[in-house]
C-alpha positions as CSV (number, residue, x, y, z in Angstrom):
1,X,0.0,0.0,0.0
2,X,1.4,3.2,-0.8
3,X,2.5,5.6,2.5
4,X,3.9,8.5,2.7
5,X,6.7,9.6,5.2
6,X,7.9,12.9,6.8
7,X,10.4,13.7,9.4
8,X,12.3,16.8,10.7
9,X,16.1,17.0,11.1
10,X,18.5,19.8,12.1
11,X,17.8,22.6,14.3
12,X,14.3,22.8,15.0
13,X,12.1,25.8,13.9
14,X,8.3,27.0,14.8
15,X,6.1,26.0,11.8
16,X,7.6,22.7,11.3
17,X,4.3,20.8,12.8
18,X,2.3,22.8,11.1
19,X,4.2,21.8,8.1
20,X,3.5,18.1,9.0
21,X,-0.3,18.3,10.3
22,X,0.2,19.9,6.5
23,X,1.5,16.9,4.7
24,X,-0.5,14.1,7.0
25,X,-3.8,16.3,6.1
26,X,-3.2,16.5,2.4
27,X,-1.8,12.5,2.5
28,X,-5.1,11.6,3.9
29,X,-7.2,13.9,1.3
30,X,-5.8,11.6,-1.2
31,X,-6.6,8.2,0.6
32,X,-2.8,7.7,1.4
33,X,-1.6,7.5,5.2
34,X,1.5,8.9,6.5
35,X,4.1,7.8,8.9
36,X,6.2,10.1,11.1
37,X,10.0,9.5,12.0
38,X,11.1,10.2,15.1
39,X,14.4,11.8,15.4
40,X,14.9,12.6,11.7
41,X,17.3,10.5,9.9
42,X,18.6,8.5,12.4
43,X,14.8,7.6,13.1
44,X,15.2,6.1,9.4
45,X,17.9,4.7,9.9
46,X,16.6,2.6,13.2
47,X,13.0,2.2,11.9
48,X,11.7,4.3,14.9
49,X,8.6,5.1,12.7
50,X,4.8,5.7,14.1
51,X,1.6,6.4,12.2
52,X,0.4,9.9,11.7
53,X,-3.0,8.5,10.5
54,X,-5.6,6.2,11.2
55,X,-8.1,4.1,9.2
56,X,-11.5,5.3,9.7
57,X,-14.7,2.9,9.3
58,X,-14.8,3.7,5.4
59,X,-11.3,2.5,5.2
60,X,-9.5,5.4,4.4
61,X,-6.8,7.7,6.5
62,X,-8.2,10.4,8.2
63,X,-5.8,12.8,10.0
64,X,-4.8,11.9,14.4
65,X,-5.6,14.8,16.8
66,X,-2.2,15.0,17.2
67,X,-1.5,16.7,14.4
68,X,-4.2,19.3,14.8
69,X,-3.6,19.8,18.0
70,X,0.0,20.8,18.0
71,X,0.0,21.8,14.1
72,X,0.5,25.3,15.4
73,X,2.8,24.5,18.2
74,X,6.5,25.3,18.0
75,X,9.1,22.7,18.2
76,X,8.9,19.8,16.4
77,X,6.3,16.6,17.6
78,X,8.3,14.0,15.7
79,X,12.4,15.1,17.6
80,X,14.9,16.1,15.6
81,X,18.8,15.1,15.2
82,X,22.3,16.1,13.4
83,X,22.7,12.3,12.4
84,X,26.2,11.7,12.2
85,X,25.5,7.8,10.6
86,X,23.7,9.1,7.8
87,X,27.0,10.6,6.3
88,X,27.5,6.5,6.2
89,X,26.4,4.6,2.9
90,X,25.5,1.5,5.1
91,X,23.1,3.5,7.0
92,X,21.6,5.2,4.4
93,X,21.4,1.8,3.0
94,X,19.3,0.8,6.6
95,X,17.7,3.5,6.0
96,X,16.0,2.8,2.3
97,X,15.1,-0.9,3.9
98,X,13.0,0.6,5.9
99,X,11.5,3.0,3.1
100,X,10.7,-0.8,1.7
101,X,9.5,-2.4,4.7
102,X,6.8,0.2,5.6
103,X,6.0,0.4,1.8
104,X,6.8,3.9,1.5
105,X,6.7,5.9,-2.0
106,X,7.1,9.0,-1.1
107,X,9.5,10.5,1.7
108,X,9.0,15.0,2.8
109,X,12.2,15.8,4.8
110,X,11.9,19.1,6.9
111,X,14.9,21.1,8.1
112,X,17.9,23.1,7.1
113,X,21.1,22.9,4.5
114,X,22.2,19.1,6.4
115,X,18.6,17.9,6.0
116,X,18.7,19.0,2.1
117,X,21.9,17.6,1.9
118,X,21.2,14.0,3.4
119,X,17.9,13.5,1.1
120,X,19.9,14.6,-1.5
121,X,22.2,11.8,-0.5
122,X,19.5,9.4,0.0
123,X,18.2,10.0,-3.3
124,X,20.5,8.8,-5.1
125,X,20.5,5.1,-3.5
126,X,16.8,4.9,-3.5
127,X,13.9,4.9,-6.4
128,X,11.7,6.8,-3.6
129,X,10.6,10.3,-4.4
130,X,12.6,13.0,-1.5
131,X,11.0,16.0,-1.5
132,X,12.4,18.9,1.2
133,X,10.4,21.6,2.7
134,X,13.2,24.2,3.5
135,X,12.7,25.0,7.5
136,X,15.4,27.1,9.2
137,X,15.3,30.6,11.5
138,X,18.2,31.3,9.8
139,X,17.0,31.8,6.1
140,X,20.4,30.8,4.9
141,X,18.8,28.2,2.6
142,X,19.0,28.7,-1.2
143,X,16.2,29.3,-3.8
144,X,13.4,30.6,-1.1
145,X,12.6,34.0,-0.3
146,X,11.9,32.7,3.0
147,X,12.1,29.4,5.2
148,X,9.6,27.9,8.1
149,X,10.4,29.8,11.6
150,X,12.1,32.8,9.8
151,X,8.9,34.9,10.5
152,X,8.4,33.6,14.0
153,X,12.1,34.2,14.9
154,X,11.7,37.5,13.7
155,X,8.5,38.6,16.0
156,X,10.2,37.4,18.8
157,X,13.6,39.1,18.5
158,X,11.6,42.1,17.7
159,X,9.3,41.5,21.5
160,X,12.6,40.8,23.1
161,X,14.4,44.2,21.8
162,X,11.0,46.3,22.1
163,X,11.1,45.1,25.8
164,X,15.1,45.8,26.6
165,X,14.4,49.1,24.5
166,X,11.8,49.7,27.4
167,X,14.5,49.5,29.8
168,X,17.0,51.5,28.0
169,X,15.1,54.4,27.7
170,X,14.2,54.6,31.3
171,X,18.1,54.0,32.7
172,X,20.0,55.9,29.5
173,X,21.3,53.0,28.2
174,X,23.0,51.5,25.0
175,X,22.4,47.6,24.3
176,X,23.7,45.2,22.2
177,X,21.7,42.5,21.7
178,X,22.7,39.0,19.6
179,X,20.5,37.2,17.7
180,X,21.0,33.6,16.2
181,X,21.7,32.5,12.8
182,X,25.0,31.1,12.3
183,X,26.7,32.4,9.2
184,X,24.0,34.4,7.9
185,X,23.1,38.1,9.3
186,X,19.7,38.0,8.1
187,X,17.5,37.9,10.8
188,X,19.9,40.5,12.6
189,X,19.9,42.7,9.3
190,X,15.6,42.3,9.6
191,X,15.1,42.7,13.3
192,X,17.3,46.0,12.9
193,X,14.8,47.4,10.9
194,X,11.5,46.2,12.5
195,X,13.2,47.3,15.8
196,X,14.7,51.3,14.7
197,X,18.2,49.6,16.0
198,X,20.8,52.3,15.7
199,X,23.3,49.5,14.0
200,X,23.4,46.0,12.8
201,X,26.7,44.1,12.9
202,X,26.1,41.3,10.0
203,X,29.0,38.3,9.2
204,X,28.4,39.3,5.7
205,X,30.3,42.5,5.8
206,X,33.8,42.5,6.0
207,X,35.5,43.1,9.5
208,X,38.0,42.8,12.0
209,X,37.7,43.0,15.8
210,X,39.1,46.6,16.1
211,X,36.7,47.7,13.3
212,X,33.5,46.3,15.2
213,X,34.6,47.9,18.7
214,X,35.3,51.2,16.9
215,X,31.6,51.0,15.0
216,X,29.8,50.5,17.9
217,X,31.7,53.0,19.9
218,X,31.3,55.5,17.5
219,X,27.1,55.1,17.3
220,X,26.9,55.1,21.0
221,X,29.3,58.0,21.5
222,X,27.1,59.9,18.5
223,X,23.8,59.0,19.8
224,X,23.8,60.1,23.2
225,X,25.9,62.9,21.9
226,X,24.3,66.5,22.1
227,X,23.4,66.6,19.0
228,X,20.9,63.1,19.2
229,X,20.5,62.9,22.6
230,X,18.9,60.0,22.4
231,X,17.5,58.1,25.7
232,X,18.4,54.6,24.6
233,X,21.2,52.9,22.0
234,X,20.1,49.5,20.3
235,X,22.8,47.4,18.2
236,X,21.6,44.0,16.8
237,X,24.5,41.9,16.2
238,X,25.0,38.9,14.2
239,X,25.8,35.4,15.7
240,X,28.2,34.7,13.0
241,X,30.1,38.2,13.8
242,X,33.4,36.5,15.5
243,X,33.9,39.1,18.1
244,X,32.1,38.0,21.2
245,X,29.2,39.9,22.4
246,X,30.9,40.3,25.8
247,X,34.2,41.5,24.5
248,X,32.4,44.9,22.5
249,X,30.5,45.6,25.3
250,X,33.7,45.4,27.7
251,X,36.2,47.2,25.5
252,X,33.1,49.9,24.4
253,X,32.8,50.4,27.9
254,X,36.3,50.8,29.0
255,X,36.5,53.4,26.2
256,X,33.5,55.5,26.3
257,X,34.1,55.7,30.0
258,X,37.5,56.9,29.4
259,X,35.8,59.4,27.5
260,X,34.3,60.8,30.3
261,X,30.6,58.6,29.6
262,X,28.6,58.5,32.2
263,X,26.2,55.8,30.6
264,X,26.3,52.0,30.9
265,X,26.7,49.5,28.2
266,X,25.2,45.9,28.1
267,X,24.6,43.1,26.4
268,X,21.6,40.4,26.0
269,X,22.2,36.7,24.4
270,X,18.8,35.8,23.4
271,X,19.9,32.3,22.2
272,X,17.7,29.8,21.6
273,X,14.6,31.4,23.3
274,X,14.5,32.5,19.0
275,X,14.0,29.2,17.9
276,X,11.2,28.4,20.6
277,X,7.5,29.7,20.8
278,X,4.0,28.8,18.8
279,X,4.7,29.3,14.9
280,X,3.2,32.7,13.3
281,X,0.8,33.3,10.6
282,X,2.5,33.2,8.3
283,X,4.8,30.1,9.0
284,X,2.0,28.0,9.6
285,X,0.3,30.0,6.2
286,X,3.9,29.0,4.2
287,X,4.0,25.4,6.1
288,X,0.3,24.5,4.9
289,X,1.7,25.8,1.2
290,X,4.8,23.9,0.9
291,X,2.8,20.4,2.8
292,X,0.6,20.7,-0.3
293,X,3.1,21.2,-3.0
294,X,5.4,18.9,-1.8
295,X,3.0,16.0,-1.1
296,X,1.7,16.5,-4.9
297,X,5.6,16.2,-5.9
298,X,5.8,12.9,-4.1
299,X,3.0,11.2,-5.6
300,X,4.3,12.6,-9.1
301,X,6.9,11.0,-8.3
302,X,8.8,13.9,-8.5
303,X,12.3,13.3,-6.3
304,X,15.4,15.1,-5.0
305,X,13.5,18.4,-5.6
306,X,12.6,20.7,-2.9
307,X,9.9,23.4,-2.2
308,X,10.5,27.1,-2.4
309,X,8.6,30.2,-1.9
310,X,8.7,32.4,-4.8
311,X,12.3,34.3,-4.9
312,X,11.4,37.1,-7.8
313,X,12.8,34.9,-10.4
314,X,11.7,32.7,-13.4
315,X,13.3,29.3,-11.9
316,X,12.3,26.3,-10.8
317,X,9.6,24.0,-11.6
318,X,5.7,25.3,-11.7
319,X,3.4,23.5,-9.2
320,X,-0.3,23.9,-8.4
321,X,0.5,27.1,-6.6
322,X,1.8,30.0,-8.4
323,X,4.2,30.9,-5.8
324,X,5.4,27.6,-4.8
325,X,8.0,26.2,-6.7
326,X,9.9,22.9,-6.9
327,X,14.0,23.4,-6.9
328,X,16.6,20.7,-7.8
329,X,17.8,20.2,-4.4
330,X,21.8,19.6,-6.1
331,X,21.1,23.6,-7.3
332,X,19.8,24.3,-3.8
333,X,22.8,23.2,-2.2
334,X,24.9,25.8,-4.4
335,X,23.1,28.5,-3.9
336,X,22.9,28.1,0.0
337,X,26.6,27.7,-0.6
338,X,26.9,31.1,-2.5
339,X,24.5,32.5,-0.1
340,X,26.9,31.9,2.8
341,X,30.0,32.9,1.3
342,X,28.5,36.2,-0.5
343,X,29.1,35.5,-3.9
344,X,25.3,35.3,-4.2
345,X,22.9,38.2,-5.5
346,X,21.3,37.9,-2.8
347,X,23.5,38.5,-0.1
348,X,25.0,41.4,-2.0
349,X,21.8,42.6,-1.9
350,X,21.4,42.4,1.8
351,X,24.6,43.8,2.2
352,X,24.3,47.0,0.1
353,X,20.5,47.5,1.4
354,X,21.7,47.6,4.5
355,X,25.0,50.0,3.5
356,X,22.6,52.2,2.3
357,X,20.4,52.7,5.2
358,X,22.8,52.5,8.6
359,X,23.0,56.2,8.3
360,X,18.9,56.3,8.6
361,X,19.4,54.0,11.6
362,X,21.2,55.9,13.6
363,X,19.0,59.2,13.4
């Protein structure tokens, strides 16, 4: 009997469940049950597999209340893993055994660049379609304008940095506040927008550690200067800026107070309290999109492909929805490469956008 299959792997991201009460729902609108692995690929590898559906009294799958229940929850229902095995050819090998034993034709992998990467892998031992649905806060996946748990992560960096500005203003105060995602700076460049920040500090732009200090010092010396007088200073810096949080904020301090300062500089971690929290609108909006597109793909038959909200650009592969397309995953993998190392458009685009407007941010 055919079945479908979906698991999540790599760091987890809010909109993820909805993305599989998405792919169990639409499964089931086509008479076709679906099973959920349990800690991504190494889940495959072991078989740890559980049904997402059940047969109802006309014999065909209708969805669990598990997945409608938790659809909107963030998180992941099914565990996630970095599975080091999988980078193994005999456990990929386990792996498409199990595909066979559970008569699966049709697998939807749910993550990041690794999770691309190992149904990519997969697909080339296997005659099963592997479809990915790109899922990362970090939005440093090729070929998609945007990936699950971007949006959420962004709404809650923006609470967090509405709530410290609160604070600021009320004890004169400049902050610098660090955000997740890795190598890419782009929820940092977009939470310094949505937030008035005075500065971003993005991994894309060129820097070395003197150069960062003497940034930040000079927009908090300029900003509470006469001339701004501003009650509160807000940088947003980038986890993949190399200069630890704690070091600008010690060596800013020991230099604006030898500069006769008489404000305080800290610094907030927010960490992994981004990747956490219920999924947004529009994840769980995006995750109920790419479900349906990529459980159409699967039962095309359509493999080693994976979903992608429209980017601007005639590319990819048309589906059912006109801003949904399907994306060789090989080319994914080389654009998330180019993406990271800023030979891509894109993140030449972020980088002059935001070279263009630091001096409105500091006003």
């Amino acid at each position: 009997m055919t079945a479908i299959a979906v698991l999540t792997s790599g760091g987890d991201a809010p909109g993820m469940n909805a993305a599989i009460r998405a792919v169990t729902k639409v499964a089931a609108s086509h008479g076709i049950p679906t099973w959920g692995v349990e800690q991504g690929y190494d889940g495959l590898i072991d078989g740890t597999l559980r049904p997402l559906t059940r047969r109802n009294k006309t014999g065909d799958p209708a969805p669990v209340h598990e997945v409608e229940s938790e659809g909107g929850q963030g998180g992941t229902i099914l565990g996630s893993s970095r599975s080091k095995r999988f980078y193994e050819r005999t456990a990929r090998a386990a792996a498409a055994r199990q595909l066979e034993e559970y008569s699966i034709t049709g697998v939807i992998v749910i993550g990041g660049n690794g999770t691309m990467a190992g149904g990519h892998a997969l697909q080339s031992e296997t005659d099963v379609p592997i479809v990915g649905i790109p899922a990362s806060i970090d939005n440093d996946i090729g070929l998609t304008r945007e990936a699950l748990g971007v949006d959420s992560a962004l709404n809650t960096i923006m609470e967090a940095c509405d709530n410290i500005s609160d604070t600021a203003r009320s004890h004169h105060r400049a902050f610098i506040v660090e955000v997740m995602g890795r190598r890419s700076g782009y929820l940092a460049m977009a939470a310094a927008v949505a937030t008035a920040a005075d500065a971003v500090l993005m991994p894309e732009r060129p820097h070395t550690r003197d150069e960062v200090i003497d940034s930040v010092v000079d927009v908090i010396t300029k900003s509470f200067g006469v001339a701004r007088d501003k009650t509160r200073v807000l940088i947003i810096k980038a986890e993949g800026v190399d200069v630890p949080t704690h070091e600008i904020v010690e060596e800013a301090t020991r230099r604006c107070e030898a500069d006769g300062a008489d404000y305080e500089i800290r610094g907030t971690v927010l960490g992994h309290v981004v990747r956490g929290g219920d999924a947004s609108f529009r994840d769980r909006l995006l995750a109920g999109r790419f479900g349906r597109v990529a459980v159409e793909a699967a039962l095309d038959g359509k493999g080693d492909v994976m979903t992608g909200w429209n980017i601007g650009v005639d590319l990819g592969e048309a589906t059912t929805d006109d801003w949904i397309r399907l994306f060789a995953i090989a080319d994914v993998m080389e654009e998330t490469e180019s993406l990271l190392n800023g030979t891509s458009s894109v993140s030449m685009d972020r980088v002059a956008r935001m070279e263009a407007i630091q001096g409105v941010l500091a006003l």
